[in-house]
BAPABA-572141 format. One record per residue (C-alpha): x, y, z. Coordinates in steps of 0.5 Angstrom, whole numbers, plus 500, padded with zeros to 3 digits. Example, Ala and Ser with C-alpha at 12.3 -4.5 7.8 and 13.67 -1.06 7.14 Angstrom:
// residues 2
525491516
527498514
//
This chain:
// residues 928
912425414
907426408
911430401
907436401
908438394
909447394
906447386
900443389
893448388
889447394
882450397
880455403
880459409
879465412
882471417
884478414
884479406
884484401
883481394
884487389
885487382
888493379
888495371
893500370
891501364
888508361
882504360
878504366
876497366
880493360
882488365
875485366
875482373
869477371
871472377
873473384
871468390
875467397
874460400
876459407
876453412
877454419
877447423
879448430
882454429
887453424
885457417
887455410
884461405
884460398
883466394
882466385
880471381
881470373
880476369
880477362
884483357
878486352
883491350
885490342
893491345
896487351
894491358
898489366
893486370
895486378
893482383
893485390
891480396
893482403
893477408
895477415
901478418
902471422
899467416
905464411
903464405
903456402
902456394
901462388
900459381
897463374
894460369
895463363
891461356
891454359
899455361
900453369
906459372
907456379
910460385
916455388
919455395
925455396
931457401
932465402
939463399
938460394
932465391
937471393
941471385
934473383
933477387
939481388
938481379
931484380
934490385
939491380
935493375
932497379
926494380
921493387
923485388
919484393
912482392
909482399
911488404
908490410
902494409
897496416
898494423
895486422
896485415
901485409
900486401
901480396
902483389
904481382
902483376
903481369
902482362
896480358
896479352
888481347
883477349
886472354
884470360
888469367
887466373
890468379
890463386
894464392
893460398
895462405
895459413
894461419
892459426
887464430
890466436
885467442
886475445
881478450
877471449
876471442
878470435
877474429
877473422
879479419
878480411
878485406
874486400
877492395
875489388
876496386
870494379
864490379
865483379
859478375
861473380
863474387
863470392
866470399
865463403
867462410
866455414
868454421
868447425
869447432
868440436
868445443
862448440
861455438
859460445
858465441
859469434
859476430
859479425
862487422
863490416
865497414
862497407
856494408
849498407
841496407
842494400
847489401
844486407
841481403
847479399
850476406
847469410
850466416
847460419
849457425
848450429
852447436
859446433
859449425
858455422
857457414
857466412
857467405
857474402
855473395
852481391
849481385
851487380
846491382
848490389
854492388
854499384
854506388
847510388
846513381
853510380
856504376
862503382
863498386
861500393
865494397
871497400
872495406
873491413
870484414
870481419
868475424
869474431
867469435
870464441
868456443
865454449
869451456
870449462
874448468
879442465
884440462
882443456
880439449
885434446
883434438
886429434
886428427
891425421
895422426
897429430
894432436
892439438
890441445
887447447
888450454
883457457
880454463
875458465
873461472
880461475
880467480
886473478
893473481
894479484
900483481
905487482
907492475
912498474
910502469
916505465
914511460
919515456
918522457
923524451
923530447
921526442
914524445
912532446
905533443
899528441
905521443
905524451
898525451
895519449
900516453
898520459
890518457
891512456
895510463
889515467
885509465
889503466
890505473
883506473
882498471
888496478
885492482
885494489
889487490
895489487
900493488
904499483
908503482
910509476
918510473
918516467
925518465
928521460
936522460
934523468
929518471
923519475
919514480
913516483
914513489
920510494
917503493
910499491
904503493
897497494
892500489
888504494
883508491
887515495
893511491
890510484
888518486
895521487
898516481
893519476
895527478
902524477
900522470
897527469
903532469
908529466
911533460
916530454
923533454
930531454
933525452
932518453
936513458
932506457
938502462
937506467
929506467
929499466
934498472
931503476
923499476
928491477
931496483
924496486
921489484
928487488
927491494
920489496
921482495
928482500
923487504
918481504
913485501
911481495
904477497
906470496
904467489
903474487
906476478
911481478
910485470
914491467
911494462
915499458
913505454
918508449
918511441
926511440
932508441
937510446
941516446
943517454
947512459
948506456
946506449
949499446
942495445
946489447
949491453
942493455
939486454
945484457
944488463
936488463
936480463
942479469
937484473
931481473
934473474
928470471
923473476
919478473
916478465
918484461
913487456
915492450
911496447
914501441
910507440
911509432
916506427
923511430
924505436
928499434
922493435
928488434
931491440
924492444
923485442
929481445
929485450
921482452
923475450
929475454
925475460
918471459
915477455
913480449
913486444
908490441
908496436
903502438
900505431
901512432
894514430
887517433
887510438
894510440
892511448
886505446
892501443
895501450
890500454
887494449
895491451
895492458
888488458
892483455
896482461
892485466
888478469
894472470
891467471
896461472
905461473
909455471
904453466
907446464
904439459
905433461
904426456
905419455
912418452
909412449
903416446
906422443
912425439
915431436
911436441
911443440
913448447
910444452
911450458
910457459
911462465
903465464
896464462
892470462
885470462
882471455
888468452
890460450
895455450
896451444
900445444
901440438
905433436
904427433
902421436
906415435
903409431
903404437
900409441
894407447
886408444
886414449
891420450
890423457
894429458
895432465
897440465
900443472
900450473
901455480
894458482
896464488
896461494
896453491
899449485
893445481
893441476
888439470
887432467
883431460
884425456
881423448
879417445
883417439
877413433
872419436
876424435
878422428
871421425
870428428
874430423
870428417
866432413
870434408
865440407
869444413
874440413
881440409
885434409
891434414
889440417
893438423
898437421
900442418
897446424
902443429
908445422
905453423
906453431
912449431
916454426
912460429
915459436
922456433
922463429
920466437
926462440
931464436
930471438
933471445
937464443
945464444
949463437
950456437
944455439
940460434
944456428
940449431
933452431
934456424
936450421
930446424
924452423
927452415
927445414
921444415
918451412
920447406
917441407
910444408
912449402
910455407
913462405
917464412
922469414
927464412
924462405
923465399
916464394
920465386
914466382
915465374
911467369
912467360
918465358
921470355
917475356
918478363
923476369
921471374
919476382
921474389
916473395
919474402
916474408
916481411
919482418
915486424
922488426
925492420
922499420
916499416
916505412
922502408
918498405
914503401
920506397
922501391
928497391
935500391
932506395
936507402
932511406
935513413
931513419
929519421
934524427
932523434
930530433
928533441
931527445
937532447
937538448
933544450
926542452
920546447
914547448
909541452
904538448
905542441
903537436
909534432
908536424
912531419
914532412
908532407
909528400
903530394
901524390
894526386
894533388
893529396
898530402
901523405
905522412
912519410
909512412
904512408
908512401
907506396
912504391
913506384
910499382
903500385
898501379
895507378
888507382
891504388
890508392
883508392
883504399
888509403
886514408
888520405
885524412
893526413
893529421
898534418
894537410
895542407
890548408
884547403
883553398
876556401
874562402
875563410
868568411
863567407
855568408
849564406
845567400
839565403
839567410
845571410
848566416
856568417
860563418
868561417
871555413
876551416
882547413
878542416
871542411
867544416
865550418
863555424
858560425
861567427
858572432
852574428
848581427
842581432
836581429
832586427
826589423
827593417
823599415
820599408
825601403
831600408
837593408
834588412
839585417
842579418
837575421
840571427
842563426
837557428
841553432
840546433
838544440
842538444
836533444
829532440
826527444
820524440
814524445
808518442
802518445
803525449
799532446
806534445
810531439
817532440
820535445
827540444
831540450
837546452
842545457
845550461
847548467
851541468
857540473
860533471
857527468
849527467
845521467
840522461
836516462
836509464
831503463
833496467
829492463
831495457
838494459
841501458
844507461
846513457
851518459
854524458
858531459
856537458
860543456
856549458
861554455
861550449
854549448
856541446
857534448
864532449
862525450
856521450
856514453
851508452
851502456
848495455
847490460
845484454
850484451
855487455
857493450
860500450
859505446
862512448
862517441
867523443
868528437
874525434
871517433
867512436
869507442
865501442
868496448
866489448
869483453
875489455
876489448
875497444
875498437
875505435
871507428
872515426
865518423
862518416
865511415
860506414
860500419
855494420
855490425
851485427
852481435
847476438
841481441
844488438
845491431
850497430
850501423
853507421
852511414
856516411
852522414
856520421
848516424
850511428
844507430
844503436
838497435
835491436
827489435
825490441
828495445
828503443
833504438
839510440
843514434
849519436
851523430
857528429
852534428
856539423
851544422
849550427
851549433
856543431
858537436
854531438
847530438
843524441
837521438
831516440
827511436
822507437
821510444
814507445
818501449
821504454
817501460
815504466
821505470
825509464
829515468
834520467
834527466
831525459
828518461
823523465
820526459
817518459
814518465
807521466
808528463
802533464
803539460
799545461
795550456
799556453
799561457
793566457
798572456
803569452
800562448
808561446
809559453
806553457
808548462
809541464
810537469
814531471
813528477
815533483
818538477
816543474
819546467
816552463
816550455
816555450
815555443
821555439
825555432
830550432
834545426
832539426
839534425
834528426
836527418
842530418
845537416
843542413
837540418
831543418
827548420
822547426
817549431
818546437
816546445
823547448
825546455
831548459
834544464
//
C-alpha cells in the first residue's frame, strides 16, 4: 500500500461546486479576486476536483479574504493548503479525537469551529477565511473526491459558480474518460444567457470528453452593470454504453473497479405497501404533496404487481383487507382513497409499520406472492414517534424481527422535525435505504423521483464471484437488489501473481429463473487504457476502491451490533488516514499565521444530525421544534403551516435558512429569499393606471390583479371620461407565414378536460393542456417530445421538465440553459421558456403576469410544421380559407379549416409575445 502524504497538492475533478470569494470589507472589492479555475477529471466515474483561487489585498489596511467552495455531500475532502507571501499553511488530517482540543478551544471562545456545514439538499460549505495583510497575495486550494453514482441512468456533475466580482482569469475545466464509451451527454446552466454561449465548449469523441467554461470580463458583467452575472448551477449528465453482460472490469495501478448495469433485463413484478403518516404535523402543503405525489405513482404501478395503502396516525388504517393487483379499477379506487386523506392526530410508526409486514406475511402464507416476485415498504413520515411504541430502538428492533429478512424496507424523512438516524437504521436493517424529502415546492417530485428509483428491480441476491488467487481486499461483493437505472460497483486489488486475465462471474435471480453473467479483462490492456495523463490522474483506482470501501464500512456500521461497530470503525478510520480523506471519523486542522489567528477545524457534516443546527454559530443550542398538532384535537385540513420569520437585510427567512454569524457580509447574495411565509410588502392595495385609468389590486406577492372595471363609455364634450375597459391578452397568438392573415388571436370558452393543441409526427411533438374556462387560463400546459424523449409541464408555480423518469422542477424567472443532443432549453429572467432545435418549429410557454394573467403558449418558426400538423391550434396550419370581411360589418369574416367553419372578428388584445406590459394589437380573434 502507497504512503499518500495528506499536505501533498494535487490536481482535478468535477461534480458540485460553488467557488465564492467574499470580501467582508466596506470596500466592495478590496480582495481582488484576480484568479479563479476549477479543474476536474472524472476517470470511469470516480472524480477528483481541484479548485484555486489566488486574490490580492489592494486595500492601504489588512482586510479578511473568505474562501467558500461547496462540494457535494458523498465527496471527502482530501487536502486544503494557503499560500500566503510565498508561505505554504497546509490543512492536516487527523483522528476526530485527536483534533477535539482545538476544536472544543475554538467553541469555547465562542466561535463557529466547523469550517465545513451542510448548506442544500446535495451540497455542503467549505469556508475559511483569513487576514491579509497591504498588498499580499494568497492562494487558496482545496482538492476533493468522489465516485459518480448511476440514478435513473445517469451521472451528473453538479458545480456551482458564485464568484461573487469580476474574475480576470476564470476558468472551469471538465475531463471525462470512459473506456465503455460516452452513450450520451448534456449540459445545463441556470446562469448562462446569449452572451455567455461562446465562453462555453464541449468536444466529444467515443470514450472522452473535454467542457471548458472560460468568459471574458465583458462576458461576465451584468447589462449596464459592472457585476458578475455567474451565479448559479452547472451542471453535466451523462451515461456510458452497455450491454447484457457481466459488466466492464477496468483496471488500473494494480486495483480493479467492475462496474454491473446490464441492459434489457425485464422488470420483477412487485408487491409495495405504502406507509404514509397522516399526523397533525403533515396538515397542510406536507399532506397535499404527499397526497399529489402518490395519485402519480400508483399511476406508474404496473399492471404485474400488486399493492396495497396503510395511513396511520395515533390509529392506523389500510386501505384494503390484503394486496389488490394494479388493475386499473384498483389503481382507480386507491387513487379516491389518496385523494381524501386528512392530516390529523399523532403518530404511531410501530404499529403502522408492523400493520404493512402483517400484510406481506399473510399473502405469502396465502401463497398469494407471485413466485420470483420483490416484496418493498415504502414508508412516509415527518416526526418522530409520539403514540404506542415510542422507543426508536425498541421499533428497529420490532420492525427488523418482523420482516425476518424477506422484504426491503425504504424511509423517507419529509423535513428537518424526523430522526433521519432513525429512519436510516430503520432501512438499513432491512435491505434498504433512507432518504430525505426537502420540503419545498417539488416535495411531491421528490417523491415520485424515489419511487422511480426503486420502481423497476431487475435482479435479487446479486452476488460477485472472483478467483481467489487473482484478487484481494475487495469490497461488498453482494447486494439484495439492482434496479433498472442504478449500478453495482466493486473494487480490490489485484494480487501481484495474479493471471493475465481476470475473469469474474455475477449470479443474481431473475423472476422465474437464476442467471448468471461472465465477463473477463486482459490485465496489460486494461493498464494502457489508462494512460493519458491529460484525463487521468495518478492512481486514481486506487484511491476509488479506498472512497467505496469507507463509504460502505460507514454504511455498515449503521445497523452493526456494538461489537461489530467497533472492528469497522477502527477499519474505515484506518484508512480515511492513510488516504488523507476528510470522513466523519477524521477531522482536517487548518493552520494559518503564527501568532496571528487561531488554527480552524474541518469535519464532515452528517445527514443524520438535524440540519437547521448548523446554521447557529457554535455554542448555541437550538431545540428542535415540539411536536405541535401531532396529539390532540385536529384543526382545519389543508391550511398551510406558517413557521417563525427571522429578518436579515430588511429580507424574511425560514428557520432552515439562517447562516452563522461568521458568514461574511454579501453571502447571501446566492440564497433564495422567496420565503414561502413573507412579510406583506408595503403597496399600495388598489391603485389605477395614470394613462388608461386600469384599476388593479397589488398583492403581497408583486403581481398584480385587474379588479372588476367600469364599463366603457363615451363621453360627452366638457364631461369626465369613464374608465375605458381593460385589453386582455388572448390565451394563444399564432403566427400564420404565408396565410393572408398574419396571427391569429385565439379565445377559449368551452373545454371539458384535457385539449389536445397540436401534434406533428414527424416533428416529434405533442402539446397538451387544461383549460380553466371559469378562469380564463391554463392551469398547465404539457410538451411532449419523442427525440429526444423529454417532458415539459409548466404549471403556475414552476416547470417540470421529465427525462429518462427523472423530473427537474425550475421556478419561473430564473434563467436556465440547457443544451441535450436534438434540443435546446432557455429560459430569461422575463419567465420565456424556449423550446428549439434547428429544424423544428420552436415552443416557448411563458408565465404571463400582466391583464388576464396565467400561462400563455407561444410558436416560432412555424413554417416547419409538415403537412400532418393537428390539434385544436395545429389546424390553423392546414389549408385555411379565410373569407372577405363581412359586407355589413368588415370587423367580422370567416375562415375555414377543413369541414370547420369559425367566424373571425377583429379585436384589441395585449400581445404577451414580448413579455409584459404587452402591447396593443389589432387582431383576427377566433373563439373555440
Amino acid at each position: 500500500m502507497k504512503t499518500w502524504g495528506c499536505t501533498r497538492g494535487i490536481a482535478l475533478v468535477l461534480p458540485s461546486l460553488l467557488a465564492a470569494l467574499c470580501a467582508t470589507t466596506a470596500q466592495k472589492h478590496d480582495i481582488d479576486v484576480y484568479s479563479l479555475t476549477v479543474d476536474s477529471k472524472v476517470s470511469s466515474r470516480f472524480a477528483h476536483t481541484v479548485v484555486t483561487s489566488r486574490v490580492v489585498n489592494r486595500a492601504e489596511t489588512a482586510q479578511e479574504a473568505t474562501f467558500q467552495v461547496e462540494l457535494p455531500k458523498r465527496a471527502f475532502i482530501t487536502n486544503f493548503s494557503m499560500i500566503i507571501e510565498g508561505v505554504t499553511y497546509p490543512g492536516n488530517i487527523k483522528e476526530k479525537a485527536a483534533a477535539q482540543e482545538q476544536y472544543s478551544a475554538a467553541v469555547a471562545r465562542g466561535e463557529s469551529a466547523g469550517l465545513v456545514k451542510a448548506t442544500g439538499r446535495k451540497t455542503e460549505q467549505f469556508q475559511v477565511s483569513v487576514s491579509v495583510a497591504p498588498s499580499a497575495k494568497v492562494t487558496f486550494e482545496l482538492v476533493y473526491e468522489e465516485l459518480l453514482k448511476r440514478q435513473l441512468g445517469a451521472y451528473e456533475l453538479l458545480l456551482k459558480v458564485q464568484p461573487q466580482q469580476l474574475v480576470r482569469h476564470l476558468q472551469m475545466d471538465i475531463h471525462i474518460f470512459e473506456p465503455q464509451g460516452i452513450s450520451f451527454l448534456e449540459t445545463e446552466s441556470t446562469f448562462m444567457t446569449n452572451e455567455l454561449v461562446d465562453a462555453l465548449t464541449v468536444s466529444q469523441n467515443k470514450t472522452k470528453a473535454h467542457i471548458q467554461f472560460k468568459p471574458t470580463l465583458s462576458q461576465q458583467k451584468s447589462s449596464g452593470q459592472q457585476d458578475t452575472v455567474l451565479n448559479g448551477n452547472f451542471i453535466v449528465r451523462y451515461d456510458v454504453n452497455r450491454t447484457v453482460s457481466g459488466g466492464s472490469i477496468q483496471i488500473e495501478g494494480g486495483y480493479f473497479v467492475h462496474y454491473f448495469a446490464p441492459e434489457g433485463l425485464p422488470t420483477i413484478p412487485k408487491n409495495v405497501i405504502f406507509v404514509i403518516d397522516k399526523s397533525g404535523s403533515m396538515r397542510g402543503r406536507k399532506i397535499q404533496q404527499t397526497r399529489e405525489a402518490l395519485i402519480k405513482i400508483l399511476d406508474d404501478l404496473s399492471p404485474s404487481d400488486q399493492f396495497n395503502l396503510v395511513s396511520f396516525s395515533g390509529d392506523t388504517t389500510q386501505w384494503k383487507p390484503s394486496l389488490v393487483p394494479a388493475s386499473a379499477e384498483n389503481v382507480n379506487q386507491a387513487r379516491s382513497y389518496a385523494t381524501g386523506i386528512q392530516a390529523q392526530g399523532g403518530t404511531n410508526i410501530n404499529d403502522a409499520m408492523l400493520m404493512a409486514v402483517q400484510l406481506l406475511d399473510s399473502a405469502n402464507q396465502q401463497e398469494l406472492l407471485p413466485e420470483g416476485s420483490v416484496s418493498l415498504i415504502i414508508l412516509l413520515t415527518d416526526g418522530d414517534p409520539t403514540m404506542g411504541e415510542t422507543n426508536p430502538a425498541r421499533i428497529q428492533k420490532n420492525v427488523k424481527e418482523a420482516v425476518g429478512g424477506q422484504y426491503s424496507v425504504f424511509s423517507l424523512g419529509f423535513g428537518f422535525d424526523v430522526s433521519y438516524a432513525f429512519l436510516e437504521k430503520l432501512a438499513l436493517d432491512n435491505g434498504g435505504l433512507a432518504r430525505r424529502i426537502y420540503e419545498d415546492s417539488d416535495s411531491a417530485l421528490q417523491l415520485q423521483d424515489f419511487y422511480q428509483e426503486v420502481a423497476n428491480p431487475l435482479l435479487t441476491a446479486v452476488t460477485f464471484e472472483y478467483p481467489s488467487n487473482a484478487v484481494e481486499d475487495v469490497s461488498q461483493d453482494n447486494f439484495r437488489l439492482l434496479f433498472k437505472g442504478s449500478e453495482i460497483v466493486v473494487a480490490g486489488k489485484i494480487r501481484d501473481q495474479s493471471p493475465d486475465v481476470l475473469s469474474a462471474k455475477v449470479k443474481g435471480k431473475m423472476h422465474m429463473q437464476n442467471i448468471t453473467f461472465q465477463t473477463e479483462s486482459s490485465v496489460a490492456e486494461q493498464e494502457k487504457e489508462f494512460q493519458n495523463p491529460k484525463y487521468i490522474f495518478h492512481s486514481f483506482m486506487e484511491r476509488l476502491w479506498a472512497y467505496l470501501t469507507i463509504q460502505q464500512l460507514l454504511e455498515k456500521m449503521v445497523s452493526a451490533s456494538n461489537a461489530e461497530k467497533q472492528a469497522l470503525e477502527t477499519q474505515a478510520l484506518n484508512l480515511s488516514l492513510h488516504y488523507c480523506f476528510v470522513t466523519p471519523l477524521t477531522s482536517m486542522v487548518v493552520t494559518k499565521p503564527e501568532g496571528k489567528e487561531q488554527s480552524e477545524v474541518a469535519e464532515k457534516p452528517m445527514e443524520t444530525e438535524n440540519k437547521r443546527r448548523n446554521f447557529y454559530s457554535a455554542g448555541t443550542t437550538r431545540k428542535r421544534p415540539s411536536d405541535v398538532g401531532r396529539a390532540g384535537p385536529p384543526g382545519p385540513p389543508d391550511v398551510p403551516h406558517h413557521y417563525p420569520l427571522y429578518q436579515i437585510a430588511g429580507e424574511s427567512l425560514l428557520p432552515d435558512m439562517l447562516l452563522a454569524p461568521s458568514i461574511p457580509d454579501g453571502a447571501f447574495r446566492s440564497v433564495d429569499l422567496r420565503a414561502r411565509d413573507t412579510f406583506p410588502a408595503r403597496v399600495p392595495a388598489v391603485a389605477s393606471d395614470p394613462v388608461t385609468g386600469r384599476l388593479w389590486e397589488r398583492k403581497a406577492s408583486g403581481r398584480s390583479t385587474d379588479l372588476p372595471q367600469p364599463p366603457r363609455t363615451t363621453s360627452l364634450p366638457g364631461t369626465t371620461a369613464a374608465v375605458p375597459a381593460p385589453i386582455q391578452a388572448p390565451p394563444v397568438i399564432l403566427t400564420l407565414p404565408g396565410q393572408s392573415v398574419d396571427r391569429l388571436c385565439v379565445d377559449i370558452k368551452h373545454s371539458q378536460g384535457p385539449m389536445h393543441l397540436l401534434s406533428d409526427p414527424e416533428q416529434g411533438i405533442e402539446v397538451t393542456a387544461q383549460y380553466k374556462t371559469e378562469k380564463d387560463q391554463f392551469s398547465w400546459i404539457k410538451v411532449t417530445f419523442k427525440n429526444p424523449e423529454l417532458q415539459v409541464h409548466a404549471f403556475s408555480e414552476h416547470v417540470v421538465v421529465t427525462r429518462n423518469r427523472r423530473n427537474s422542477a425550475y421556478k419561473w424567472k430564473e434563467t436556465l440553459f440547457s443544451v441535450i443532443p436534438g434540443l435546446k432549453m432557455t429560459m430569461d429572467k422575463a419567465g420565456l421558456l424556449l423550446l428549439s432545435s434547428p429544424d423544428r418549429v420552436t415552443i416557448g410557454l411563458l408565465p404571463w403576469d400582466g391583464p388576464g394573467e396565467g400561462l400563455r403558449l407561444l410558436l416560432r418558426d412555424t413554417d416547419r410544421f409538415s403537412s400532418r400538423v393537428g390539434g385544436v391550434l395545429g389546424q390553423f396550419y392546414q389549408n385555411v380559407v379565410w373569407g372577405p370581411p363581412a359586407a355589413a360589418n368588415d370587423s367580422q369574416r370567416t375562415v375555414t379549416v377543413g369541414d370547420l367553419e369559425y367566424t373571425a372578428t377583429r379585436l384589441l388584445k395585449l400581445d404577451y409575445q414580448e413579455g409584459s406590459p404587452g402591447t396593443e394589437i389589432s387582431c383576427w380573434s377566433v373563439e373555440l
